[in-house]
Short mmCIF file of the C-alpha atoms (twelve columns), coordinates in Angstrom:
data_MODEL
# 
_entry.id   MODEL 
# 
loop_
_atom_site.group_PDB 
_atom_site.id 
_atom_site.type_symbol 
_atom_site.label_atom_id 
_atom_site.label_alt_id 
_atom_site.label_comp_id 
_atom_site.label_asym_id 
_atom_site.label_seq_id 
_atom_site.Cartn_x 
_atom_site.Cartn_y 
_atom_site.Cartn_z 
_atom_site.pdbx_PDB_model_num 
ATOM 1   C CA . UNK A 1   129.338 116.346 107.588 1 
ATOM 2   C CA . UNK A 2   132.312 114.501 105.603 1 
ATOM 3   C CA . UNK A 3   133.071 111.285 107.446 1 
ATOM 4   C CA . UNK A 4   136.286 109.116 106.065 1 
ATOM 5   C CA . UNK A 5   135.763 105.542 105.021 1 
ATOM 6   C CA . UNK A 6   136.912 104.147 108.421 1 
ATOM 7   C CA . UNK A 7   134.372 106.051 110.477 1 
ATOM 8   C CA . UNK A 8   131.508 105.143 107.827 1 
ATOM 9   C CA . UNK A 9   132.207 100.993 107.731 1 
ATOM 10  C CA . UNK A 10  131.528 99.913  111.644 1 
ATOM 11  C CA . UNK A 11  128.253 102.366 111.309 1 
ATOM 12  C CA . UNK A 12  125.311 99.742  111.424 1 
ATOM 13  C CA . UNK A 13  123.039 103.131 112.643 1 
ATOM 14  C CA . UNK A 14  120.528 103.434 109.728 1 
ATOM 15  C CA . UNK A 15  119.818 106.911 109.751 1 
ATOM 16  C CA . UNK A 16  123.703 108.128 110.008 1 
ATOM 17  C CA . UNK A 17  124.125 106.353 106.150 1 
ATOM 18  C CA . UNK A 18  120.818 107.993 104.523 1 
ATOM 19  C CA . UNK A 19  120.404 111.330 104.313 1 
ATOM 20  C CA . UNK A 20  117.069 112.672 105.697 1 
ATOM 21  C CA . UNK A 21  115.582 116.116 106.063 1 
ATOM 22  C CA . UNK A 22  117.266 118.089 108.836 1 
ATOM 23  C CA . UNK A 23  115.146 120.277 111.472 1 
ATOM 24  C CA . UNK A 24  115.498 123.268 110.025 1 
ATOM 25  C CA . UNK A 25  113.992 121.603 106.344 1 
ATOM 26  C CA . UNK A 26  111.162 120.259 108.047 1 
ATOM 27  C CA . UNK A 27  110.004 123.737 109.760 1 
ATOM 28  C CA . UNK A 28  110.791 125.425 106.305 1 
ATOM 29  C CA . UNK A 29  108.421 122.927 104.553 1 
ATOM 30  C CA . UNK A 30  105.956 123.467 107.398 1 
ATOM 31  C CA . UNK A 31  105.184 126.808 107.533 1 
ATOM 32  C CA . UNK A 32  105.565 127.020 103.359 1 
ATOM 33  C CA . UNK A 33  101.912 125.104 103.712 1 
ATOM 34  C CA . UNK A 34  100.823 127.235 107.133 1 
ATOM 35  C CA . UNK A 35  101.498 124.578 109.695 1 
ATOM 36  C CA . UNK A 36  103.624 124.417 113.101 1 
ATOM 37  C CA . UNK A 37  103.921 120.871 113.526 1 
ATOM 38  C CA . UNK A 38  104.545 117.885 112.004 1 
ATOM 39  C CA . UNK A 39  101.447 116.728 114.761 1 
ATOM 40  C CA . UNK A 40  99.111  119.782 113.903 1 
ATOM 41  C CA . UNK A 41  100.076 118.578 109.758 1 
ATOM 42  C CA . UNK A 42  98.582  114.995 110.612 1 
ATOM 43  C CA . UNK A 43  95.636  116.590 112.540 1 
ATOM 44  C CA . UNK A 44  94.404  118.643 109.273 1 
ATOM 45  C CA . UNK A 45  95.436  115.928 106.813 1 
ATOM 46  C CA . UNK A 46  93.991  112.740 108.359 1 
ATOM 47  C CA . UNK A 47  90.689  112.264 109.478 1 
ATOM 48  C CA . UNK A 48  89.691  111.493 112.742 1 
ATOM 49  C CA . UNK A 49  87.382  108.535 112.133 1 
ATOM 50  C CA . UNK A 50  90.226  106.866 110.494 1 
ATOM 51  C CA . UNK A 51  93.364  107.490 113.091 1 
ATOM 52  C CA . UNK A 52  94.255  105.004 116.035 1 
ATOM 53  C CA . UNK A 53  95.120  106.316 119.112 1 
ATOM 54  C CA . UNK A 54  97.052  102.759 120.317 1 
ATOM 55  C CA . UNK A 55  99.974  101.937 119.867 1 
ATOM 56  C CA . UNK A 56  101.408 100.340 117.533 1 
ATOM 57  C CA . UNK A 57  102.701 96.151  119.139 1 
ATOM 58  C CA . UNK A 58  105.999 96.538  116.925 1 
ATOM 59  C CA . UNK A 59  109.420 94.704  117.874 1 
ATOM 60  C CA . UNK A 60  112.128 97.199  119.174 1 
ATOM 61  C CA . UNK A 61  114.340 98.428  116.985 1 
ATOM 62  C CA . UNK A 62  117.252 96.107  115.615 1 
ATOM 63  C CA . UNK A 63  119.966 96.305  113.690 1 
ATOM 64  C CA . UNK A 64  120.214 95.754  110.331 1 
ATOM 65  C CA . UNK A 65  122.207 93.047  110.198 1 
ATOM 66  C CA . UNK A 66  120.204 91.224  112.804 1 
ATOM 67  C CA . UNK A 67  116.919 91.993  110.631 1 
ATOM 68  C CA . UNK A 68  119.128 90.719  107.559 1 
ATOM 69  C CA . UNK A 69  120.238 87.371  109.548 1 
ATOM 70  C CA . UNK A 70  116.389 86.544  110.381 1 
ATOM 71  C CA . UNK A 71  115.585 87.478  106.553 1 
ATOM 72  C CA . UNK A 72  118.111 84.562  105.673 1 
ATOM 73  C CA . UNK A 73  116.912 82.421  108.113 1 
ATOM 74  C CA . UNK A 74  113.763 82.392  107.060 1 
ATOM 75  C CA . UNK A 75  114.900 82.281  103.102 1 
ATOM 76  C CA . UNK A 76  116.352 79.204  103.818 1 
ATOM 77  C CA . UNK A 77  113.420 77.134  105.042 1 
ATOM 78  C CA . UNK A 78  112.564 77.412  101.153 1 
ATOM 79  C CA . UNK A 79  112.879 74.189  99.406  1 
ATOM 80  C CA . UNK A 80  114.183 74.638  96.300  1 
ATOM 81  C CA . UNK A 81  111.756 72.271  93.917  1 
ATOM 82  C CA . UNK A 82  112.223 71.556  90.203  1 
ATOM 83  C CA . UNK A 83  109.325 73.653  88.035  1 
ATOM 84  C CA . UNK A 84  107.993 71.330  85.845  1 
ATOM 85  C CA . UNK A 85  105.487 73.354  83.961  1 
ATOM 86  C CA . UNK A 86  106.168 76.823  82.335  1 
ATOM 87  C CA . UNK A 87  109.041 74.756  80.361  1 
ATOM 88  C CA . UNK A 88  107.647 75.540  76.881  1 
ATOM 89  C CA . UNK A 89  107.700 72.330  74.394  1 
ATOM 90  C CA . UNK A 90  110.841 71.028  73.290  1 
ATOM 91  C CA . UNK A 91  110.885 70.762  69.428  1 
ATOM 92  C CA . UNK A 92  107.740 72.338  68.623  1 
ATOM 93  C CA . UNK A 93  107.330 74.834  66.342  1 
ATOM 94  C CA . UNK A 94  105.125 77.913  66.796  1 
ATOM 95  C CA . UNK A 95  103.367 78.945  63.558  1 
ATOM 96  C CA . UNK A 96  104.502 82.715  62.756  1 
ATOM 97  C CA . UNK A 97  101.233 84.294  62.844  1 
ATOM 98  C CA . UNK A 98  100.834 82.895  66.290  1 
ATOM 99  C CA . UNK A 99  104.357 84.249  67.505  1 
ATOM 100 C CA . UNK A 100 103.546 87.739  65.380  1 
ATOM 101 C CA . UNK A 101 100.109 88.343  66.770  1 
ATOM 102 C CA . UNK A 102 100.264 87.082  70.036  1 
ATOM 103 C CA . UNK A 103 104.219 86.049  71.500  1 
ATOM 104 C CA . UNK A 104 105.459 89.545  70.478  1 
ATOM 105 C CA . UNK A 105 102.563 91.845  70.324  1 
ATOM 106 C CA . UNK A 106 103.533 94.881  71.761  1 
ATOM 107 C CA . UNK A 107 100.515 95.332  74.273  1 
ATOM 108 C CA . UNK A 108 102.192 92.711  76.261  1 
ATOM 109 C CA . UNK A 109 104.914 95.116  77.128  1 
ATOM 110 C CA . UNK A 110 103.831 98.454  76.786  1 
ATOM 111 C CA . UNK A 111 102.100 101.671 78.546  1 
ATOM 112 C CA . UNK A 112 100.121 102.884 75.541  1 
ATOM 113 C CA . UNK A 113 96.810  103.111 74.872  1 
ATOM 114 C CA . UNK A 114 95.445  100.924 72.035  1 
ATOM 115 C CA . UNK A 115 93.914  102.990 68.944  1 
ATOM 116 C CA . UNK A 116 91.102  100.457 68.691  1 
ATOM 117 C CA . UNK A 117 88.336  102.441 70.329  1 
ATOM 118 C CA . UNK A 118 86.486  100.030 71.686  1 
ATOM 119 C CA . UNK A 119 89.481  98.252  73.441  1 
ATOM 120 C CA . UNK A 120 90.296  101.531 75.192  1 
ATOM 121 C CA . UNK A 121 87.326  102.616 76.378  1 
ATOM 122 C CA . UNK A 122 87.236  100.746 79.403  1 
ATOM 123 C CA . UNK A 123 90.894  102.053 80.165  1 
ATOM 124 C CA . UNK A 124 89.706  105.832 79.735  1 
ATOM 125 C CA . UNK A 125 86.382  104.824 81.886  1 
ATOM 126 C CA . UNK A 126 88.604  103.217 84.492  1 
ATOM 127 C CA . UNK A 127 91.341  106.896 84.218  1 
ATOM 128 C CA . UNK A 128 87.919  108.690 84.483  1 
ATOM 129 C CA . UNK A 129 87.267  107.286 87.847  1 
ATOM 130 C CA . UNK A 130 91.156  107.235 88.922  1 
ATOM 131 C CA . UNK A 131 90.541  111.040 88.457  1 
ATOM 132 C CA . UNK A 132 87.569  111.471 90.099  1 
ATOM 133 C CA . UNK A 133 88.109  110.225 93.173  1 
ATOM 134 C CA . UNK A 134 91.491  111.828 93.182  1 
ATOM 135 C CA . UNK A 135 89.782  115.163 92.764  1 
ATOM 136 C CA . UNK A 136 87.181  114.431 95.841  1 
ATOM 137 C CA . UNK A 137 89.740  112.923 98.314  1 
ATOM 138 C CA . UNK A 138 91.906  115.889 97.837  1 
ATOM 139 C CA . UNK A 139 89.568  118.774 97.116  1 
ATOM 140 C CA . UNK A 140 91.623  119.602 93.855  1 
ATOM 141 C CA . UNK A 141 90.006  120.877 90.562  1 
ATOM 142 C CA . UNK A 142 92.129  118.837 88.711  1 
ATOM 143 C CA . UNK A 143 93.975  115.307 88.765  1 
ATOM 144 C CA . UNK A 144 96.703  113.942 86.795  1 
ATOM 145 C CA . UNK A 145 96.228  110.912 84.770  1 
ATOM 146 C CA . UNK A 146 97.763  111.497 81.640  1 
ATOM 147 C CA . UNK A 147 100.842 109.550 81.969  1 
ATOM 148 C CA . UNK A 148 99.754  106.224 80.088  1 
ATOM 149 C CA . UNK A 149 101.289 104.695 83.120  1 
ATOM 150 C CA . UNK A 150 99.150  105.155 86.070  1 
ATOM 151 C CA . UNK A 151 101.429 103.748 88.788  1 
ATOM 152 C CA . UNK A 152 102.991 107.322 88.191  1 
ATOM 153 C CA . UNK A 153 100.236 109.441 88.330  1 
ATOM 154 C CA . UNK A 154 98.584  111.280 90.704  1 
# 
């Protein structure tokens, strides 16, 4: 599906510029976990209890360069003020061990565990949990938390 330049820049159709998975993907990845449907998929994954039957009160669909127009429209009934706070002070000097210990200490900007025990333990209790409750919602043995990063676990 090789389209020149010309036919690509008056597209303003979403889905013709991102590539999604084609029929014949989605009905390999269904039966792979023993499903027909996409419908009979959300039927064993999603509990009853929790689903909605309405539906949903969404807009119609729009292009994206109306959607981008109304984004700006609405960006520009920001005022732009001047901060005055945050500025740091002008002239002052910051004693090193201040700057050492606390400006540039690395747990400001890092992932990793400390190696103080007793400052980590409440960030192993808290992974203990994470795991836990990823093991009973999804009726695995196991869950992944071992990343030091847990926006990327799971």
């Amino acid at each position: 599906m090789n389209r020149t330049l010309d036919e690509l820049s008056g597209s303003d159709d979403f889905v013709g510029r991102h590539v999604g998975p084609r029929d014949e993907d989605v009905a390999k990845m269904l039966s792979t976990i023993g499903v027909g449907s996409v419908a009979e998929l959300i039927d064993e994954a999603v509990p009853a209890p929790i689903r909605s039957e309405d539906d949903l009160a969404l807009p119609g669909p729009r292009t994206e360069t109306d959607v981008l127009a109304e984004l700006r429209s609405l960006a520009d009934r920001n005022d732009v003020a001047i901060s005055l706070i945050g500025m740091g002070y002008s002239g002052t000097v910051t004693p090193p061990v201040i700057k050492r210990n606390v400006l540039e200490n690395p747990a400001w900007y890092t992932a990793y565990t400390p190696y103080q025990p007793e400052i980590s333990q409440g960030r192993l209790e808290a992974l203990l949990n994470y795991q836990t409750m990823v093991a009973d919602l999804t009726g695995l043995d196991v869950a992944n938390a071992s990343l030091l990063d847990e926006a990327t676990a799971a």
